[in-house]
N, C-alpha and C positions, 0 to 999 in steps of 0.2 A: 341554659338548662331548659330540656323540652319535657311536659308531662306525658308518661306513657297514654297508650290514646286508650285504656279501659278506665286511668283515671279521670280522663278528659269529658266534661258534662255537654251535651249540647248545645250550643250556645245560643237558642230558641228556648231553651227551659227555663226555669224561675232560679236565677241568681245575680249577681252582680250587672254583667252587662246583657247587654241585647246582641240581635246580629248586626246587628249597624255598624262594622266598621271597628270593632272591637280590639283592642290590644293584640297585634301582632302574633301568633304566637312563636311563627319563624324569629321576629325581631326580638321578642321576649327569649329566647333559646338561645342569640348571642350573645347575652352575659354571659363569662365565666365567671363571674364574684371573687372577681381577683384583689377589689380593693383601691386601686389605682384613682376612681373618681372619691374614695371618702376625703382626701386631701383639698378637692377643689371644690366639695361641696359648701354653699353658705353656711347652708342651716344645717349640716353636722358640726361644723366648726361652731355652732354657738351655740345646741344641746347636746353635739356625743350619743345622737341617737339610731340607730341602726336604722329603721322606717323610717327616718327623714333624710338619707342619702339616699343617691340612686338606685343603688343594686337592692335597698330594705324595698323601695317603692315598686323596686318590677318587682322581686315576689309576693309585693301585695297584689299586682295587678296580675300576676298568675293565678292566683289566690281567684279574683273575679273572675276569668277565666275559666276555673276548672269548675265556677259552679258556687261559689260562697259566696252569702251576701253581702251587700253593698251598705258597712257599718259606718255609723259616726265615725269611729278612729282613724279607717282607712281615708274616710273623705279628709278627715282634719291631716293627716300627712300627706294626703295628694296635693291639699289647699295651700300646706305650708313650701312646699316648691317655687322657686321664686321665678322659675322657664327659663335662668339664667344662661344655662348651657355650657357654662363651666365643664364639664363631664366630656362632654363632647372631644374637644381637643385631647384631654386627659386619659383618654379610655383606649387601650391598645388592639380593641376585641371590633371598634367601630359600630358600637352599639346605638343603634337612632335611638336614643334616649326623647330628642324634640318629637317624632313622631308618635311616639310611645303615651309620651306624656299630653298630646293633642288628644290624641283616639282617646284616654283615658279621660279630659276634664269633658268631654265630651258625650262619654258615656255617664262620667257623675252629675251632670246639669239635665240630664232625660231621663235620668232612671233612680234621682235620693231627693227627697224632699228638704232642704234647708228649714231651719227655722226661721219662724217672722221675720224675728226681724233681722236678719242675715241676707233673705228673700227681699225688704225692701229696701238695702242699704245696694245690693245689688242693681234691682230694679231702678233706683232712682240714678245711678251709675250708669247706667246706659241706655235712659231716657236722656241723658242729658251731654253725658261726653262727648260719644261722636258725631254731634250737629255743632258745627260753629254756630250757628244763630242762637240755639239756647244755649249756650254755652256763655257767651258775650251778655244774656239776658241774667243769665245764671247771677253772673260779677257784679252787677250794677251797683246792689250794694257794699260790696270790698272794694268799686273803685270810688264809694264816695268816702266810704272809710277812709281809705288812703290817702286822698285826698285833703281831707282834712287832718291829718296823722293822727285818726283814733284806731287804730287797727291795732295798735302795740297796747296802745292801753285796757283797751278791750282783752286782750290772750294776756295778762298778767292780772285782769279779776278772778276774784273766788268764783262767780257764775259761771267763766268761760273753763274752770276745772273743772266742773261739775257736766258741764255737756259730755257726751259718748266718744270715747276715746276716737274714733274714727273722725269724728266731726273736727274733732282738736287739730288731728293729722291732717286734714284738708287744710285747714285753717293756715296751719305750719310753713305748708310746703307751697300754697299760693304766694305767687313772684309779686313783685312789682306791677301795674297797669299801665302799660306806658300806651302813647297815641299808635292808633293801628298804621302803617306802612303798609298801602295799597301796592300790589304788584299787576301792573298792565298785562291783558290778554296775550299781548305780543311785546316781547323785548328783544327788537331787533338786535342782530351781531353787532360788533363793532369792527369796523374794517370787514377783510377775506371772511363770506362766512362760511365758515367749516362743520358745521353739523346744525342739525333741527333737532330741536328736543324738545320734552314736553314737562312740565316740572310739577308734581305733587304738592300742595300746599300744607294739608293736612287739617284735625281737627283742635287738638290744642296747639299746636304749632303757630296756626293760622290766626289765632287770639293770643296767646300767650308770646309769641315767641314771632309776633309779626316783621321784625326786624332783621329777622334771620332767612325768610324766605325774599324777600330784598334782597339781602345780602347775595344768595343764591343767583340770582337772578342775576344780579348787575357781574356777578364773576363769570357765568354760563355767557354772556354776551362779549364781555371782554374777551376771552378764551374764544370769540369766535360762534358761539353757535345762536341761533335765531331759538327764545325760550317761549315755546306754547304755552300759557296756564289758564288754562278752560276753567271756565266761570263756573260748567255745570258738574264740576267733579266734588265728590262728598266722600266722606269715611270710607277709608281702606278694608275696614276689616279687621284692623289688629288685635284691638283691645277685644274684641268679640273670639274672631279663634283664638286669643290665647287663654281666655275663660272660660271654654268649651262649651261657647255659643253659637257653633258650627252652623245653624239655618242661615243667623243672623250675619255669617262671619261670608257663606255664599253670596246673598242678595247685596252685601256690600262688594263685594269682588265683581261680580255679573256686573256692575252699574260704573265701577270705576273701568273696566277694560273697555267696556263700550264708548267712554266718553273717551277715552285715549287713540282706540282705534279710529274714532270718528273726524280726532284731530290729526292722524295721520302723522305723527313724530318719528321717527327713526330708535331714540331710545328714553325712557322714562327715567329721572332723577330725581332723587329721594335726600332729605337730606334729615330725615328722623329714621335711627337706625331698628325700630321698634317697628315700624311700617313699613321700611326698607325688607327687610325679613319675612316676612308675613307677603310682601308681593312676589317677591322670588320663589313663594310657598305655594302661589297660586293652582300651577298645573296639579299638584298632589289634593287641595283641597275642593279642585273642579275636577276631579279623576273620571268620576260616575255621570259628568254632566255633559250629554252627546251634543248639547250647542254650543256648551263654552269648554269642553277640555283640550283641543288643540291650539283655542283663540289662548287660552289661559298657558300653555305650554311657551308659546309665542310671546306673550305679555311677559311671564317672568324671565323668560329668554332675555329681553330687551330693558331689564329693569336695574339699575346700576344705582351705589351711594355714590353722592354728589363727589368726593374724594376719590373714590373707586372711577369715576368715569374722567375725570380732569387730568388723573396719572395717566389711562389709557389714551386719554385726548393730546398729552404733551401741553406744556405750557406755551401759550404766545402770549398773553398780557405781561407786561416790565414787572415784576417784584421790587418794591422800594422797600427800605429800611425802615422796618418797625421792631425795635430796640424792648427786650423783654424777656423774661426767664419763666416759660411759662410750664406747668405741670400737666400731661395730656391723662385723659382720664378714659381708658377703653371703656365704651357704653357695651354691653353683652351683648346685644341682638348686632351688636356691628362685626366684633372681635369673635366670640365664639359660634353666634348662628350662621353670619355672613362669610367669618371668614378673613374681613377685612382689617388688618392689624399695620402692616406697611406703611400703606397709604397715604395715610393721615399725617403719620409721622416724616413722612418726607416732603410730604405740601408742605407743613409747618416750619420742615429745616430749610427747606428753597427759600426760605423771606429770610433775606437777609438782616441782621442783628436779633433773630431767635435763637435762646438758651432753652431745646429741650430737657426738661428732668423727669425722671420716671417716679411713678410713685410706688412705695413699698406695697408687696402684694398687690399691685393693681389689678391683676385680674379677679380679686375677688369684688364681686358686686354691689354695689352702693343699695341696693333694698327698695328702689324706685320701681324696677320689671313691672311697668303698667301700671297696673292699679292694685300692684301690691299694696304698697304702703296704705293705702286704704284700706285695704281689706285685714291686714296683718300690721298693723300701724306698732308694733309692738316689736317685734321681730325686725322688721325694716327700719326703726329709730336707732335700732343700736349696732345694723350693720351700716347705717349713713353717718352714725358718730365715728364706727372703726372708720370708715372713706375720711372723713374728715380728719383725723388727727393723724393719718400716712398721710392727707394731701398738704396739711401743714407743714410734715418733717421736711418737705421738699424744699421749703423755704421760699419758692416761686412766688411771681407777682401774678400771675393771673393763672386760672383752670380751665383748662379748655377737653369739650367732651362734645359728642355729634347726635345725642339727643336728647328733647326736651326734660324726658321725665327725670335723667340725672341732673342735670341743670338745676332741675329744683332742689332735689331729694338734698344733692350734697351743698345746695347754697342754704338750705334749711338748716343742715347738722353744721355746718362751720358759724353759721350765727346763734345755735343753742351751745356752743364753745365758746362763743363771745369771738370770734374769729370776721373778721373783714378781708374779704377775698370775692373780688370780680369774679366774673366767668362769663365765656362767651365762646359761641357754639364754633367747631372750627373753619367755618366758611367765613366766620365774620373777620377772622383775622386775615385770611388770605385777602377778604375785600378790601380792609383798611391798609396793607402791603400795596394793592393795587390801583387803590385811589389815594397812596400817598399820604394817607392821615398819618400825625404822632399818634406812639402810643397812648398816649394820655386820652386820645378817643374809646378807648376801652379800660384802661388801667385806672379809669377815674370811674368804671362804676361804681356801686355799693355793692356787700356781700349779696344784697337782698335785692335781683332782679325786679 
């Protein structure tokens, strides 16, 4: 649906958005409001409310569009969008729903003032996230907690009820600290090498989830290929554009392409499907920038999930038998942003003694999408409880999913069910297939990375 153009306000005038890049209105005019995404939407499914599916949200952002201001309710429905991208696949009209929704958080972060403290629960969010260094400083204290196992005792005091729901949610959904696994500048191939590549480490990946970019590594070299991971590469961007922190979401894209180029790889792999997206996003959100939108066009041209590049690669490492029934968990930015659904599941069935099981509704989203859960701690608790109790009916010994933030979300809601269930990210498995470890190298984690 397109507004006649005498209703249509200029979009220089005093309303919702600015000229900057503003809600489509060609791509707003491909809805027909057929209905097709309320089925796959989260958060219809868990208020039944017409502004918090898709098609409510684009006539709100028509609404901005033609001139009406940019109110509290519409920001609080924009905000409650989880960027899942569920809709996407769903929608037979082919509506960029993900670019719609970019342009829009992007216009809400320039142009509506948050309150306080909303403003500093944000700010303090990405003062902090995407630097591994503070990041690692950030923990110091959780990893002494842990250590001494006062971290449980602590989140079942009256005081730690009492903190700001948001605070609790962080609290919740931080893993384990386990010792950080250094990954060398170069990891040479093993045997024939068949590709250069350059590998993303990430920003909580790289702290939280250091295990996992090992993992990546020692598989990329087995398979052949020689793995670049430059020392001077920092935050992707993602958690920035998908918060419509568009400056901030540039200067981090400009700085990752240049360290890549510089390394001279052939293709970029990613193995956090959340950043994996967001680099494929690149040329659209370097569009306007005459030094970097061809470099950027090129960059995400080259930019592959670590599953997505290994199928294209063909296997040469041996798969040994790792004996397991394990439940795969599609993370959204991999399944519906990327695309990549196959993939995953057919690395996982090539190891021999793998019982893939699906889980009920799996495509709906575990409530993780960034820094949701933080921001919507509320909302997101009780779509990680639904994840949790379909990943239980599965009856599986272990959950495998390919990025970090569901890793947490749903090892958090399977341990507020009182539930013990490993989880480990799907490169680690193929690793321990290929160096031969039992499963009990994994099947013997805790629910609680």
């Amino acid at each position: 649906m397109t507004l006649p153009e005498d209703e249509r306000a200029p979009l220089d005038s005093i309303g919702a958005f600015d000229n900057v890049h503003p809600p489509s209105l060609e791509l707003l005019g491909d809805c027909v409001h057929c209905g097709f995404c309320l089925a796959s939407c989260p958060t219809y499914s868990l208020w039944g409310e017409e502004m918090d599916s898709p098609r409510g949200r684009i006539d709100l952002m028509l609404q901005g569009v033609s001139g009406e201001p940019l109110t509290t309710s519409m920001v609080t429905h924009f905000d409650q969008c989880l960027g899942c991208m569920a809709c996407l696949p769903a929608c037979p009209s082919g509506v960029q729903y993900d670019k719609l929704i970019e342009a829009t958080r992007s216009q809400v972060e320039r142009n509506y003032k948050r309150p306080l403290r909303e403003r500093a629960l944000r700010s303090l969010i990405f003062a902090v996230f995407p630097y591994p260094r503070r990041v690692r400083a950030a923990i110091l204290p959780l990893r002494a907690l842990q250590r001494f196992r006062l971290d449980q005792t602590i989140r079942k005091s009256r005081l730690f009820r009492r903190l700001p729901v948001s605070v609790r949610a962080m609290a919740a959904i931080a893993p384990q600290i386990t010792p950080t696994e250094k990954v060398a500048e170069l990891v040479p191939a093993i045997g024939h090498r068949r590709a250069v590549v350059g590998m993303l480490t990430g920003c909580v990946q790289s702290v939280f989830f250091s295990g996992v970019n090992a993992a990546t590594a020692r598989v990329l070299a087995a398979e052949g290929c020689d793995v670049i991971v430059p020392r001077a590469q920092e935050c992707c961007g993602a958690l920035s554009m998908h918060n419509g922190r568009e400056a901030e979401a540039m200067s981090f894209a400009r700085a990752l392409i240049d360290v890549f180029d510089e390394a001279k790889v052939e293709t970029i792999v990613v193995n956090s499907a959340g950043c994996g997206s967001t680099m494929k996003e690149y040329a659209h959100l370097l569009r306007d920038d005459p030094h970097y939108a061809v470099r950027a066009r090129e960059f995400s041209a080259r930019t592959r999930d670590v599953s997505e590049y290994i199928a294209e690669l063909g296997p040469a490492a041996t798969r040994h038998p790792f004996v397991a029934t394990i439940a795969y968990h599609d993370a959204c930015h991999l399944s519906n942003a990327q695309g990549v659904r196959a993939q995953p599941r057919r690395l996982l069935t090539s190891i021999p003694g793998i019982e893939l099981r699906e889980i009920p509704s799996g495509e709906t989203c575990c409530g993780s999408a960034g820094i949701y859960n933080l921001l919507q701690p509320v909302a997101a608790a009780e779509l990680g409880d639904r994840k949790a109790r379909n990943v239980e009916t599965t009856g599986a010994q272990l959950l495998v999913t390919a990025n970090p933030g569901c890793l947490m979300q749903v090892s958090a809601a399977l341990e507020r069910a009182g539930k013990s269930m490993p989880t480990a990210h799907t490169i680690e498995v193929l690793d321990a297939s290929i160096r031969g470890l039992p499963s009990g190298a994994l099947l013997g984690r805790g629910a609680k990375r």
